[in-house]
N, C-alpha and C positions, 0 to 999 in steps of 0.2 A: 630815402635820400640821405645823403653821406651833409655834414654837420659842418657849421660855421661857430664862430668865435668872437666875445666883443669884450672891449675895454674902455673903461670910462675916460674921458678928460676932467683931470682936475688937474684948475689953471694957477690957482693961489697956495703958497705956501701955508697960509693960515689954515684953508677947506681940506688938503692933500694932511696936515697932523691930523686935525679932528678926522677925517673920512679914517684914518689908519689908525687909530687909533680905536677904534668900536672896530677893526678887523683883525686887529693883531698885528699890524707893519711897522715897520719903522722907518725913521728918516735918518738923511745924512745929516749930521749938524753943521758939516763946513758948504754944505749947496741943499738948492731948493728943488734937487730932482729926486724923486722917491728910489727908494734902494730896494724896492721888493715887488715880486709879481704875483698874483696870485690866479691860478688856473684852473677849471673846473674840469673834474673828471665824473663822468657816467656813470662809471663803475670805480670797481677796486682791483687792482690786480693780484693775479694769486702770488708772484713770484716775482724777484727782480733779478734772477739767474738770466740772464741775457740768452743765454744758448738750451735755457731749459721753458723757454717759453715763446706764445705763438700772439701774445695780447697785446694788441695796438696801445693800450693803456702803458702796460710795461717797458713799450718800446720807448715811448716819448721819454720814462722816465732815464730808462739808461743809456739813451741817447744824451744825454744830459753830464753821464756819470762816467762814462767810456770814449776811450777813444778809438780808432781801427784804423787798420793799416793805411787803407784807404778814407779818403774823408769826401763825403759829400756836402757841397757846399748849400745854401737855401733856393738856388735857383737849378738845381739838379748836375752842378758841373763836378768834375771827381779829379780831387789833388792829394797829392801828397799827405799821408798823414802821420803816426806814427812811422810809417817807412817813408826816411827821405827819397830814396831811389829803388827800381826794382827794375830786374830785366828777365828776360822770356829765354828758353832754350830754343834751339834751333824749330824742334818738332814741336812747341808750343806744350812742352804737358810738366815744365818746369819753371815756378819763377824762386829765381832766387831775392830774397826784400832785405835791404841795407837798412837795419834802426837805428835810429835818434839815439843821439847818446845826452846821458844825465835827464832825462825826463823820470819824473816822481811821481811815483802814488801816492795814494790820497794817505797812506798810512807813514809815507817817509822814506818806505824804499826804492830803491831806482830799478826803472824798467830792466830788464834782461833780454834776451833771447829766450831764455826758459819760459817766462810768461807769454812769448808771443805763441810759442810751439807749441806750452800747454793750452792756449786759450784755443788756438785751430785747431787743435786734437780735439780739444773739448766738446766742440761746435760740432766736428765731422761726425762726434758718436754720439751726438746726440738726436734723438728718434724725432726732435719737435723742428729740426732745422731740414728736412731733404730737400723741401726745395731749393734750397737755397746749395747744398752741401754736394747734391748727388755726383757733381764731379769733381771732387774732390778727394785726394785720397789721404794723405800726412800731411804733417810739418816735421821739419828736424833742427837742431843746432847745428848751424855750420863752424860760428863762432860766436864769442860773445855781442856782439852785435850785428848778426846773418842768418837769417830763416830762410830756409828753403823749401816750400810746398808743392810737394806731387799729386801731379790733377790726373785722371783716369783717362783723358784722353784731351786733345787740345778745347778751353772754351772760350769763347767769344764776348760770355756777358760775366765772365771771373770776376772782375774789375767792380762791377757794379752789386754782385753777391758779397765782394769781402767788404764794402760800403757798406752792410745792411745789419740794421742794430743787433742779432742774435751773432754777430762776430764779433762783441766788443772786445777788447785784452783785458785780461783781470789778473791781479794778482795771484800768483799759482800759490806761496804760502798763506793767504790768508784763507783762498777757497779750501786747499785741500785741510787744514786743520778744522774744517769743519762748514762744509756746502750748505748745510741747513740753514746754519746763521749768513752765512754769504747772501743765501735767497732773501734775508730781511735784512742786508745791511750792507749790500755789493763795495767793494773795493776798487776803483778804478785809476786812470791818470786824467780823466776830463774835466772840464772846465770849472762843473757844480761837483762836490763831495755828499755822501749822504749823512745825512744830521737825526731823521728821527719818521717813523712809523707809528702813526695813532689805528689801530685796525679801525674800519667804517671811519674815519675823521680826516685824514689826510696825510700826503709825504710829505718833506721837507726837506731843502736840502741849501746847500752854501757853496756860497765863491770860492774856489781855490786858491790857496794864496801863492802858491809854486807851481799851477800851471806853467809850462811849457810856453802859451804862448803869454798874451798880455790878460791880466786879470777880467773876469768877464765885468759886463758896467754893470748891470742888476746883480746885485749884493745876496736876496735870497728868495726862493722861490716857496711857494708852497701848492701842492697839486690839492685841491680840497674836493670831498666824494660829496656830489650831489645826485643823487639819483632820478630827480624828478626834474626835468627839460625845465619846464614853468616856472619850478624855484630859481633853476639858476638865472633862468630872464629876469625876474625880478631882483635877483642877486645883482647884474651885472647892469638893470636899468639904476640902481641905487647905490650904484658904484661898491659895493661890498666886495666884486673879484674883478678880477682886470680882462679876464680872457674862457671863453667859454664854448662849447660846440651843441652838437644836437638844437639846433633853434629851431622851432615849431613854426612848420609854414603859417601858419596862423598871428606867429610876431615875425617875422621875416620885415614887413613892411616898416612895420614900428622902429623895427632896429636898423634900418637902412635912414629913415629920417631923424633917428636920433640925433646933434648935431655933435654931441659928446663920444660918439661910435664912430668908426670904421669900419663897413662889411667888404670884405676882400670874397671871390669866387674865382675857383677854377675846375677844368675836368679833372674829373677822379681817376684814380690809377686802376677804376673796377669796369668789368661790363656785364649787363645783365642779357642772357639768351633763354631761347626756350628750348630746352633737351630733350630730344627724341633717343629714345634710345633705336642703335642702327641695328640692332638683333631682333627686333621683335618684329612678326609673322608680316606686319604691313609697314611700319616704318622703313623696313630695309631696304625698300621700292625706293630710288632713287626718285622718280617722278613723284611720288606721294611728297616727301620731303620738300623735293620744289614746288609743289601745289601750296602745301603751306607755309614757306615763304613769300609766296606771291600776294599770301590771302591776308597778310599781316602791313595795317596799316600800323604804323611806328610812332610817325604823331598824333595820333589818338591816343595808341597806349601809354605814351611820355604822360601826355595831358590828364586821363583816367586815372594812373598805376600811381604814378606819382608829383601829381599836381605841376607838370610843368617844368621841374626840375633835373632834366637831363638833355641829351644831346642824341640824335639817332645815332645806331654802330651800323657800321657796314661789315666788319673782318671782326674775327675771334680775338686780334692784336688789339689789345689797350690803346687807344687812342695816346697813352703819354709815355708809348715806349719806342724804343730806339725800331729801327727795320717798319714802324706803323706807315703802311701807303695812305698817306692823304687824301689822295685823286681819287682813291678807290671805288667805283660803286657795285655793292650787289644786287641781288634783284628787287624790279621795283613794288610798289602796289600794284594788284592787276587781278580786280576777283575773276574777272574773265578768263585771263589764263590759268588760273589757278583750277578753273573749273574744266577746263581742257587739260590740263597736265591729270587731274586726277581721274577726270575718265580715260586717257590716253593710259591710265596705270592699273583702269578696270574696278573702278569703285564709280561711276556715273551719280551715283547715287549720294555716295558718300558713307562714312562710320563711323562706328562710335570708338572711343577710347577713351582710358583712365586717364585721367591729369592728379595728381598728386601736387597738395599746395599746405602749405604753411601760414599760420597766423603771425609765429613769430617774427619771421623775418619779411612778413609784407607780402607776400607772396601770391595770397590765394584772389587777391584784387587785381594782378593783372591776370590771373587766368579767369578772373570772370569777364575781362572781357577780351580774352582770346576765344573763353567761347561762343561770345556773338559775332567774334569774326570769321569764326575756324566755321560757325555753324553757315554763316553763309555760302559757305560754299558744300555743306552737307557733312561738315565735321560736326560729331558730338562731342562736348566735350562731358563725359561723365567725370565731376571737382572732386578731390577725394580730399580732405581737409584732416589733416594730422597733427600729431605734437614732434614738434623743433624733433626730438630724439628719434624720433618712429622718421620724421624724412630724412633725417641726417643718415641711419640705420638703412630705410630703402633704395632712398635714392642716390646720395654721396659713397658710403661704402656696399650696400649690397647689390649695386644694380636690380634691385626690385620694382623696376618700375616701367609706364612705358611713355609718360609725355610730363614733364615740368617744366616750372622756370627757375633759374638760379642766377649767381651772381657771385662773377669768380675774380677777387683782387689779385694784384702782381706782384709779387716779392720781392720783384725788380724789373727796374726800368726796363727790357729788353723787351724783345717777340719771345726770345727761348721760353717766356714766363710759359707759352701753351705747349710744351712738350710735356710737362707731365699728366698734360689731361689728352692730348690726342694722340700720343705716339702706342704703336699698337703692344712694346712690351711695359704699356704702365697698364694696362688691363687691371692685371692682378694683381701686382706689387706697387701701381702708385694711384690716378687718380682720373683713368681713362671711362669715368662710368656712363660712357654714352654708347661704351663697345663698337668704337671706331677700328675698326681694322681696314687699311688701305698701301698697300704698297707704293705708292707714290708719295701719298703724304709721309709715312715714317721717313723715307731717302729723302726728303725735302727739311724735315725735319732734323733729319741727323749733320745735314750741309749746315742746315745755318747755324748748329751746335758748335762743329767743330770745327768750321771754318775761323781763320787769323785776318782776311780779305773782308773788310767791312764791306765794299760793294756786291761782293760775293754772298753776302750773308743779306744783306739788301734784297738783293733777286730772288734769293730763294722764298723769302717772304712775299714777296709779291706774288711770287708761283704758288705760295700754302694759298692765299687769297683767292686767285683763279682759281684752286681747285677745289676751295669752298664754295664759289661762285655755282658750278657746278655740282655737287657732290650734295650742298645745304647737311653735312655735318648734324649741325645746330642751325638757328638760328638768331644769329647777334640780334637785339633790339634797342638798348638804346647803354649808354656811358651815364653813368650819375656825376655829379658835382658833390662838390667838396667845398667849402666855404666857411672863413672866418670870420669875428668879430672883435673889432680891439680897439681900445684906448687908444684915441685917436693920437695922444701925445707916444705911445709909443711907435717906437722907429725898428726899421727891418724886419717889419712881418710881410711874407711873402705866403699866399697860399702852394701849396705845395701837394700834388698828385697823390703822393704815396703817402703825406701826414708824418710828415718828418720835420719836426719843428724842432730847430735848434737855438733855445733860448740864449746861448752867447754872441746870437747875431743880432738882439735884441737891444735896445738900451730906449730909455726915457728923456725928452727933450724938456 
């Protein structure tokens, strides 16, 4: 289950000094609203290179520190951001971006064009951003305030990739004198600047006082590393941080009646299926595949896998991305047919096969109970239980395997997110390890890529659907939630798909 966030209320000036003061905060002296937030992180990140890193931890932060061409707002809408205006070439594989002019770095110096050109060069060559980058080809100076980026062929979900925190603009002299220190001490034009790195303790970081736009209202932030779920509950029931995630189904309840909290939930920008690979000697029987999807009851597995906390999937399409068919449905619960599809495919009997499951990521609990349902209809599931690196090794990169479950996030709001897992030439060069090969799907896939006609790109999405309906790929089974916790006196927190928390949309009442 994807994590929530909570913040205490403190209503008295008198409680809000002493509470901040056994934390490290401070207060304004001319108002009674606190000037500082404090946010719990799971982990620690290795890097705050934006375009050198794939960690949801990192992103939040330089989300914070960066700003990009495009700008996403907290409710998923995309404006203007660094580029006041941009427009498109004829054939769609040119935008030229008109920049802001007098906008400042955190270090004093004023944007360029060379920074925007260096940072998207930066991005495109970097080995940790493809999804996001793969149609992209340059950027160049047009003039002093005119970038021009050459995309490989026309895309559809562009727009929503240069929104996405590993494009932040960095300052091109600070990083190139020296990318190491950039990684612990990024350079950007956004709203917070960075102030200070305790390794294992926390980031820290401060208001801008020459942002661009209006100074953010929370003054300073501090991300503090807790690594144990249970501390930070009792951190954030004792008002010690303002904002926290990973909340243990087991206080889920507690922190929703707290009267001092706020739990905000939404669906996650992730969905969990189970992967058959379509090369192997019996999965590649079309009818096998639909046997078991048939045999898979969905809210059972929500309820077992993960206590409740999810939504059935019907389509490979995230539920929170642009082309997702709503109406959709695939096939239903039905052991009966399922038992008829798979003797129709010459197993009456039914067989056995490896499942491959992980501890780490939660994994090997819903295949225990795919295999009481796989088994009713004469699946075996023989569980093969491994370590995080041995299934990331078999099943993500080496196609070694021949039935799991996994759970694939979106790097952006679109459908296109599933062209590098199902189109047939990311086989080998990106991220197809289900060994889909199907010539309708890649031409379905390639429309809604490069299609400029949102309706167009629409349809074709609904056709990838049907001919998963058909085909059972995979198997979708259910979308996880994502859910926060906060100070109920804090204002503008929105829970958010993708976990793109933009704390200058925040402020204290």
């Amino acid at each position: 289950m994807l994590r929530k966030k909570s913040i205490l209320t403190l209503s008295l000036l008198l409680i809000v000094a002493i509470v901040l003061a056994g934390c490290g905060g401070e207060t304004k002296s001319s108002s009674d609203k606190r000037d500082n937030l404090i946010y719990v992180f799971d982990g620690e990140p290795q890097t705050l290179d934006c375009a050198k890193t794939s960690d949801q931890l990192a992103y939040t932060v330089v989300y914070q520190i960066h700003d990009y061409l495009i700008d996403r707002l907290p409710d998923g809408t995309l404006v203007p951001g660094l580029a006041e205006t941009w427009e498109y070439s004829d054939d769609g594989t040119e935008i030229t971006f008109h920049i802001r002019e007098n906008v400042k770095f955190h270090n004093g110096d004023v944007l360029t064009a060379e920074d925007v050109a260096f940072s998207l060069n930066n991005a495109i060559g970097s080995s940790q951003t493809s999804r996001i980058t793969s149609a992209m080809d340059s950027a160049s100076v047009v003039d002093e305030n005119t970038v021009l980026l050459k995309l490989k062929h026309p895309f559809g979900a562009i727009e929503y990739c240069l929104a996405n925190a590993q494009m932040g603009i960095v300052n091109k002299k600070a990083y190139e004198e020296d990318p190491e220190a950039f990684a612990r001490h990024p350079v950007g034009t956004g709203a917070y600047q960075f102030k200070e790195w305790k390794t294992g303790d926390s980031i820290t970081l401060t208001a801008f006082d020459d942002y661009y736009k209006d100074k953010a209202s929370i003054e300073n932030i501090e991300f503090r590393i807790m690594l144990d779920s249970d501390t930070a509950v009792m951190a954030l029931e004792n008002g010690e941080v303002d904002f926290t995630f990973d909340i243990p189904n087991t206080a889920i309840k507690k922190v929703q009646e707290n009267e001092n909290l706020e739990y905000y939930v939404t669906n996650a920008a992730s969905t969990c299926y189970v992967v058959l690979n379509n090369e192997h000697e019996i999965l590649s029987n079309k009818k096998v595949r639909q046997a078991i999807a048939h045999a898979i009851d969905k809210e059972a597995l929500i309820a077992g896998a993960v206590e409740g906390y999810g939504v059935p999937a019907e389509t490979p399409i995230s539920t929170t991305a642009f082309g997702f068919p709503a109406d959709f449905k695939n096939r239903e619960y039905d052991v009966e047919k399922a038992k008829e599809l798979l003797a129709e495919a010459g197993y009456p009997d039914g067989f056995k096969i490896v499942f491959t499951a992980t501890e780490t990521l939660n994994f090997k609990k819903p295949g225990e109970i795919l295999q009481d349902q796989l088994g009713a209809i004469g699946i075996e599931l023989d569980i093969k239980d491994v370590e995080f690196s041995v299934y990331l090794d078999d099943v993500i990169s080496g196609n070694n395997y021949e039935m799991a479950v996994t759970e694939q996030s979106t790097a952006y709001p679109d459908a296109d997110h599933i062209y590098s897992l199902y189109h047939s030439s990311m086989i080998d060069v990106g991220r197809n390890f289900i060994n889909v090969r199907n010539d309708q799907l890649d031409e379905l896939l390639d429309r809604g890529r490069v299609s400029q006609d949102p309706d167009e790109r629409i349809k074709a999405y609904e056709e990838i659907c049907e001919l998963w309906k058909e085909e059972c790929f995979t198997v979708p089974t259910y979308a996880l939630q994502t859910d926060i916790a906060a100070n109920k006196n804090l204002k503008g927190v929105i829970p958010h798909s993708p976990s793109v928390y933009k704390i200058y949309h925040y402020s204290w009442e």
